[in-house]
N, C-alpha and C positions, 0 to 999 in steps of 0.2 A: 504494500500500500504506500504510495508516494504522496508528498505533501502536494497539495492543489494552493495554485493560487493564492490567498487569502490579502483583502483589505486591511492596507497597513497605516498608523499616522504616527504621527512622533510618540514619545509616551517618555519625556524627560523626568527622573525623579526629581526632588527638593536636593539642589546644590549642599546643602548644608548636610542632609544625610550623607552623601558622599565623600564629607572633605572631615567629618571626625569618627574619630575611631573608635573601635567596639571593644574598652576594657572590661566587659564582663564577663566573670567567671564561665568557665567552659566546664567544671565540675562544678557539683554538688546538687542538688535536691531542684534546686531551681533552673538549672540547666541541663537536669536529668528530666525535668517537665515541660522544658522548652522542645528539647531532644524530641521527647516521645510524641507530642503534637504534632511536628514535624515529619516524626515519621509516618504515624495516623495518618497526614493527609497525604502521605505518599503511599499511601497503602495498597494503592490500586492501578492495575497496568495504562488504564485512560489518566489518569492524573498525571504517571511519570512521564506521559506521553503529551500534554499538556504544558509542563513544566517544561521539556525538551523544546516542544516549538516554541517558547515566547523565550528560552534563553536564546536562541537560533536566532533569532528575528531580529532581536535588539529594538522593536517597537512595539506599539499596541495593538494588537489583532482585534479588528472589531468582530463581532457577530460570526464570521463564515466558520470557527474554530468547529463546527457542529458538521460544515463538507469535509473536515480531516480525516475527524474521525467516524468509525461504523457504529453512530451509536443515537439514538436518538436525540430531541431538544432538550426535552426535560431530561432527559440522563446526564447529557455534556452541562446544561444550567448546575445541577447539583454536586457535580464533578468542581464546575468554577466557585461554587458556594463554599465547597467545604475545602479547594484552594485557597481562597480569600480569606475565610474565616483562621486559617493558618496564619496568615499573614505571607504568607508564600507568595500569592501576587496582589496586583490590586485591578479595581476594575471604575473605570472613569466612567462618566454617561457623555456619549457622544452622538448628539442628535436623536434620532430613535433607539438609537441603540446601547448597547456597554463596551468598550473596548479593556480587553484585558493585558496587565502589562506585567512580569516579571517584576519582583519587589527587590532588586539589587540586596539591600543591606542584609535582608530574612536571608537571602539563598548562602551569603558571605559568612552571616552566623550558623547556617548550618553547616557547610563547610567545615566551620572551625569547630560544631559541637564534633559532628562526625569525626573529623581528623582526630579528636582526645579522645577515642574509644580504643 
């Protein structure tokens, strides 16, 4: 299954999250709960596959994320729900629609929770 097309627009984070750094603990109790959220919404092969297109892209995919993949609206919608509710991406409203974007700083924390395992 190949990636189709999709509607793309900028999807720039907040300069400021980008330029300070993430001194919080990669151990203990609350970074073993951040961890496991993390992986919860990754729990699923539509998610990881989600995740994979908007890192890919480097912008905001509006709407078409549902021709990617074989799976229905309401499925892909709650695939993005429980994305966002992560914090794992974000989703802007753009015109009719939502566009969703990778959340640079979440994916760079987990990264680092991941890497201290």
């Amino acid at each position: 299954m190949g990636l189709k097309t999709v509607e793309a627009v900028s999807c720039e984070p907040p300069a400021v999250a980008e330029e300070v750094p993430d001194t919080r603990p990669v151990e203990g109790a609350e970074a073993d709960e951040e961890l496991a959220t993390f992986a919860k919404a990754l729990g699923h092969p539509a998610r990881v596959q989600i995740i994979r297109m908007l890192v890919r892209r480097q912008v905001c995919v509006c709407g078409d994320i549902v021709d990617v993949l074989p799976l229905a609206q309401s499925t892909v919608s709650q695939h993005l729900k429980v994305l966002k509710d992560s914090g794992l991406i974000r989703g802007e409203i753009s015109g009719p629609r939502t566009c969703y974007c990778i959340e640079p700083r979440a994916l760079r924390r987990l990264k680092a929770l991941m890497g201290s395992l």
